[in-house]
Structures are given as C-alpha cells and as structure tokens.
PAMI-229355 format. One record per residue: residue number from 1; y, z, x of N, C-alpha, C in turn; residue in one letter. Coordinates in Angstrom, 1 decimal. Layout:
NUM;Y;Z;X;Y;Z;X;Y;Z;X;A
...
REM end
This chain:
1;31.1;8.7;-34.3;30.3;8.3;-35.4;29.8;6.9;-35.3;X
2;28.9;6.6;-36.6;28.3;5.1;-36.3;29.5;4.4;-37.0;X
3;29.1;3.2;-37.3;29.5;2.0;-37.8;29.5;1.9;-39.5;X
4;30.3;1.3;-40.3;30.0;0.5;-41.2;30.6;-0.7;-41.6;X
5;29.8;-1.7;-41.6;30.4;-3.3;-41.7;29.7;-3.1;-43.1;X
6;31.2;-4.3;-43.7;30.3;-4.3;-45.3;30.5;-5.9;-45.5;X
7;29.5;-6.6;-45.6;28.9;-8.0;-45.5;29.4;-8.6;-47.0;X
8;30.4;-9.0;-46.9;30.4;-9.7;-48.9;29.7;-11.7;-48.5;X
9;28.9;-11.5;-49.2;28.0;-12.4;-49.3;27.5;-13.2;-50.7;X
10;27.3;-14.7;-50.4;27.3;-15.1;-51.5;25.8;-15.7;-52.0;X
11;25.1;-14.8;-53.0;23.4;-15.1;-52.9;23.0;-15.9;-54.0;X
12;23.0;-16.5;-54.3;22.6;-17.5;-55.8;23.7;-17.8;-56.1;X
13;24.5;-17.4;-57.3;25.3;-17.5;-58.5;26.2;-16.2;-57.9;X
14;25.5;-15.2;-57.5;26.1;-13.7;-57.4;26.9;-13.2;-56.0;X
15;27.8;-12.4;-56.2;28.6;-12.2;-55.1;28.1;-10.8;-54.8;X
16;28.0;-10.0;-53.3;27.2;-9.1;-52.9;27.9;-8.5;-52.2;X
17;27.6;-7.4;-51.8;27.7;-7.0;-50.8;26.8;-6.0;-50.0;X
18;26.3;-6.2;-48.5;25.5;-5.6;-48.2;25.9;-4.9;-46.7;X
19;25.4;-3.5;-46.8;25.6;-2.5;-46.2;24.2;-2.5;-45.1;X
20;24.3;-2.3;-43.9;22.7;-1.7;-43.7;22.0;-2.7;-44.1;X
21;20.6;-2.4;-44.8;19.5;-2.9;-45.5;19.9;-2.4;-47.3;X
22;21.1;-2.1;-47.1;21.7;-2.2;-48.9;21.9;-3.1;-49.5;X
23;22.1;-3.4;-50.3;22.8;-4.8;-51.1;22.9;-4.2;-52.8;X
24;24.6;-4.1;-52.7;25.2;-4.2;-53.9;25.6;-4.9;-54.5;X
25;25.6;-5.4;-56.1;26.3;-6.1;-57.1;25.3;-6.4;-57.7;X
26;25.6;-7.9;-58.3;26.2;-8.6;-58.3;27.6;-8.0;-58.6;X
27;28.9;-8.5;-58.1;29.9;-8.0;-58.8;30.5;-9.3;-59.8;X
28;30.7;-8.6;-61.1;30.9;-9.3;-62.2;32.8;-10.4;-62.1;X
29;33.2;-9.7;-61.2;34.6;-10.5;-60.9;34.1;-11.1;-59.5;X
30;32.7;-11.7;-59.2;32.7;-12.6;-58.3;33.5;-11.7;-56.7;X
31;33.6;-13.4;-56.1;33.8;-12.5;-54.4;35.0;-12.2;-54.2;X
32;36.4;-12.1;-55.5;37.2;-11.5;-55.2;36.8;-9.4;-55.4;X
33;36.1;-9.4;-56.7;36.0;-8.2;-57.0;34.9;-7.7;-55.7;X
34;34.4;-8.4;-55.2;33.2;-7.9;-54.0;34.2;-7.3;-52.9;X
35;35.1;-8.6;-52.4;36.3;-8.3;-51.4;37.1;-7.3;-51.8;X
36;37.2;-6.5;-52.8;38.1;-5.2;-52.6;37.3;-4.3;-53.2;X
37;36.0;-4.3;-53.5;35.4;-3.0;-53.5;34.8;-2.6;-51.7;X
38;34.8;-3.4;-51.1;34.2;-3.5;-49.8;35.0;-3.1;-48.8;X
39;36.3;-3.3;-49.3;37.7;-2.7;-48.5;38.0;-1.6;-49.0;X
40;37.8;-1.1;-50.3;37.9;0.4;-50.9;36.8;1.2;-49.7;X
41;35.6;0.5;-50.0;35.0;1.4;-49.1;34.9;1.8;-47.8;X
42;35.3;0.7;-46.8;35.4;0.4;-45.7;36.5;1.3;-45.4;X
43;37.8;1.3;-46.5;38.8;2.4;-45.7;38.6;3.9;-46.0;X
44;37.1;4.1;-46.7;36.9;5.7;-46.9;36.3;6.0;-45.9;X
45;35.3;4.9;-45.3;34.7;5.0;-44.1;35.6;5.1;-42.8;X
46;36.2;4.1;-42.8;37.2;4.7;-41.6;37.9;6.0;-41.8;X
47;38.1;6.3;-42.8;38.6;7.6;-42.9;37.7;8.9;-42.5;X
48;36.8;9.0;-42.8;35.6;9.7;-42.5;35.2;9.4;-40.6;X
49;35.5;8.5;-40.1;35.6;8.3;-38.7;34.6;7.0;-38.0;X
50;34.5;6.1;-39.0;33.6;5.3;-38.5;34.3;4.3;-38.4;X
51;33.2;3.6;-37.7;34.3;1.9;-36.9;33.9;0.7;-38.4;X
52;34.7;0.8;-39.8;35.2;0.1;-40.4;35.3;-1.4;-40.4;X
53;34.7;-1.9;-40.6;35.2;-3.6;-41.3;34.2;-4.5;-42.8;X
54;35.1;-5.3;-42.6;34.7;-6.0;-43.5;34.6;-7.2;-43.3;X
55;33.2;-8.2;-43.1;33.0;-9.3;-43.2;32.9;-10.4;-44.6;X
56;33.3;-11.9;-44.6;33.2;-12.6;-45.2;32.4;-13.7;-45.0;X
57;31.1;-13.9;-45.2;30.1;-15.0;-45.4;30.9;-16.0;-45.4;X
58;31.4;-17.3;-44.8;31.8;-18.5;-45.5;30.6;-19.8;-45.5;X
59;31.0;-20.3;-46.3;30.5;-21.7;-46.7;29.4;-22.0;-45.3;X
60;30.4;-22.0;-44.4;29.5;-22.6;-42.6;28.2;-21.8;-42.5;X
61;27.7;-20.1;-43.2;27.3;-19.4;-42.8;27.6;-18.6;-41.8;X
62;28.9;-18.6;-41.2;29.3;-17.3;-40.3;30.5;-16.6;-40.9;X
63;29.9;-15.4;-40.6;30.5;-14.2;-41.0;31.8;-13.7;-40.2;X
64;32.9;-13.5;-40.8;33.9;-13.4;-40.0;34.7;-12.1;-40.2;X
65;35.2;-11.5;-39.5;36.1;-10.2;-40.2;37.2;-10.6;-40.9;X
66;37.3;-10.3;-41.9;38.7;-10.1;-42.9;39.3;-9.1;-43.1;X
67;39.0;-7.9;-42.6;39.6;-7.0;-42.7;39.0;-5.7;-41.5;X
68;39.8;-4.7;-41.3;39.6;-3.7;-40.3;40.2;-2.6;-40.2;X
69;39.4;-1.5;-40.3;40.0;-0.1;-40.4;40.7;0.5;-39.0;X
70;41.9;0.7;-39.0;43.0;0.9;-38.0;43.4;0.0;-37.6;X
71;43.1;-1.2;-38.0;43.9;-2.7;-37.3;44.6;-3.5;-38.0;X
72;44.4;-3.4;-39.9;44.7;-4.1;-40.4;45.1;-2.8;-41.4;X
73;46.2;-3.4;-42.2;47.0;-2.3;-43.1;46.1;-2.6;-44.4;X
74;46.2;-0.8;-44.8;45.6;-0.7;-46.2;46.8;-0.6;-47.3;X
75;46.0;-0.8;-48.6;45.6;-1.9;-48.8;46.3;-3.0;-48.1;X
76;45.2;-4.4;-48.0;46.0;-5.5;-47.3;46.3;-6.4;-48.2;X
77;47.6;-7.1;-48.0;48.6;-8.3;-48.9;47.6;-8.9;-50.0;X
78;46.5;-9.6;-49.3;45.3;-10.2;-50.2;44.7;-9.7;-50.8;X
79;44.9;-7.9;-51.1;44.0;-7.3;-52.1;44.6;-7.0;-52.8;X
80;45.9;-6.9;-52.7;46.8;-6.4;-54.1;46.9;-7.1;-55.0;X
81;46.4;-8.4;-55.0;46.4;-9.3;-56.2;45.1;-9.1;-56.4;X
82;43.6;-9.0;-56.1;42.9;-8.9;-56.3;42.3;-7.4;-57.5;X
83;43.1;-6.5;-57.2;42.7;-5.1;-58.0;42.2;-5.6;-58.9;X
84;41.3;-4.9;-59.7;40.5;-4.8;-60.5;41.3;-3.9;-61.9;X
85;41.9;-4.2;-63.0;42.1;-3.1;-63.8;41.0;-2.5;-64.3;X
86;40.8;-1.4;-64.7;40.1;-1.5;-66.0;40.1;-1.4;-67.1;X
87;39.3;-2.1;-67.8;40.2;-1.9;-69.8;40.2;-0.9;-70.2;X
88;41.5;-0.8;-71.3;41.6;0.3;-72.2;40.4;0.7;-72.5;X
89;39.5;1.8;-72.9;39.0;2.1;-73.7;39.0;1.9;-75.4;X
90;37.9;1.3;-75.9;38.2;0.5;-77.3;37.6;2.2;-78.3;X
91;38.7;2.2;-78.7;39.3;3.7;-80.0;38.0;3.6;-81.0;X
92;37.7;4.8;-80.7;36.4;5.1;-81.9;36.7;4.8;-83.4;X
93;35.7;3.8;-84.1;36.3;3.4;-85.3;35.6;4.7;-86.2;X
94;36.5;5.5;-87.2;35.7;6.2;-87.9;34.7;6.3;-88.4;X
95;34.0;7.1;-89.2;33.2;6.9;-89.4;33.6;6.8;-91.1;X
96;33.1;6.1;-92.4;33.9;5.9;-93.8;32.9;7.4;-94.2;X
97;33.8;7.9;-94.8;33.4;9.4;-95.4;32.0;9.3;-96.1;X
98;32.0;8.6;-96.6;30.6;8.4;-97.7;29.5;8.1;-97.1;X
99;30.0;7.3;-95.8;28.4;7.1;-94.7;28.3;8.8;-94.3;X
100;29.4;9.4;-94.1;28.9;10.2;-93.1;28.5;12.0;-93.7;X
101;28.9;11.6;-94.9;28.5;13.0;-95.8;27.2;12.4;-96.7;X
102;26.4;11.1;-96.6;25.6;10.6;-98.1;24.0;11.8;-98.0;X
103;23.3;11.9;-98.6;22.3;12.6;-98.4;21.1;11.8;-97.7;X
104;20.1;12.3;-97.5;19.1;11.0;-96.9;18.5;10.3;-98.0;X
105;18.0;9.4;-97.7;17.5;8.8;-99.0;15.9;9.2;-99.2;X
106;15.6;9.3;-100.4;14.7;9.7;-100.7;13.2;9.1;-99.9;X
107;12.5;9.9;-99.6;11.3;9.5;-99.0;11.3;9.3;-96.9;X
108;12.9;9.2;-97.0;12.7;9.6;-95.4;12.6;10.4;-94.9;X
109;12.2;10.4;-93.5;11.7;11.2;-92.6;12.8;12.2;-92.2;X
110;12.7;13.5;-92.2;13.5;14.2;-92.3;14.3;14.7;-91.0;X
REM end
C-alpha cells in the first residue's frame, strides 16, 4: 500500500494538519490537539497497512518525525497527557409548562 505522513503544521495563529493536498483544522487545543489527532490517525493507517508517520513543522522550518507506525509504541508517552476529553454534555433545561402549553398569540402566523 501507499503512504500516509500527517504534517502538523503551524499556519498563522492556527495549528494544522495536512495530509496529501488536505489540510485540517484549525485545531481548537492548538498543536498539542493537532499532535494526537494526527497519531489517532496515523495508527489507523498503519493499521490498514500503510507506511504511517507523523511529522512536526518546528520553528527552523524542518519537518521531523515524531512519531511512527511499527516503530514507535501506541499510544506514545507524549500523548497520553495530551488526550483530548470531551465535555459532559450540558442537561436539557426544561422547558417551564406555561411556555410550552400557551396558545399562539393572537394574530400570528399559524
């Protein structure tokens, strides 16, 4: 099979990542949240049979591997502090009885 390198990249303000001629994000937790969605992916890709990695843009402009599918252990040390939770879900506030039974008011559209 081919290849997939996933490029986390830093473009303006926004942390990236780009695939190919893809480019995802911005990601909202910055280049840690870029660096472990890019290794989520990278090890589905290795898993599927492709030659896996993940590069890191630094400061100099050269891109270096930080990670690698069959060479480097998943998840790796540096990404487990990294995870992403996601929040609870915020609980439907009722609706107050009288909003939700009132009749329409007169003259609106029905």
């Amino acid at each position: 099979m081919g290849h997939a390198h996933y490029l986390v990249a830093q473009r303006g303000t926004g942390w990236f990542i780009l695939l190919e001629k893809n480019r995802y994000g911005p990601f909202l937790s910055g280049r840690n949240g870029a660096l472990t969605a890019a290794v989520q992916a990278a090890h589905q890709a290795g898993k599927d049979g492709h030659d896996a990695r993940v590069w890191l843009r630094a400061v100099d402009g050269i891109a270096r591997t930080v990670w690698a599918f069959g060479v480097d252990v998943y998840p790796p040390c540096w990404v487990e502090p990294l995870r992403i939770v996601a929040p609870e879900p915020r609980p439907k506030r009722p609706r107050p009885a009288a909003l939700a039974s009132r009749p329409p008011e007169p003259g609106g559209v029905p």
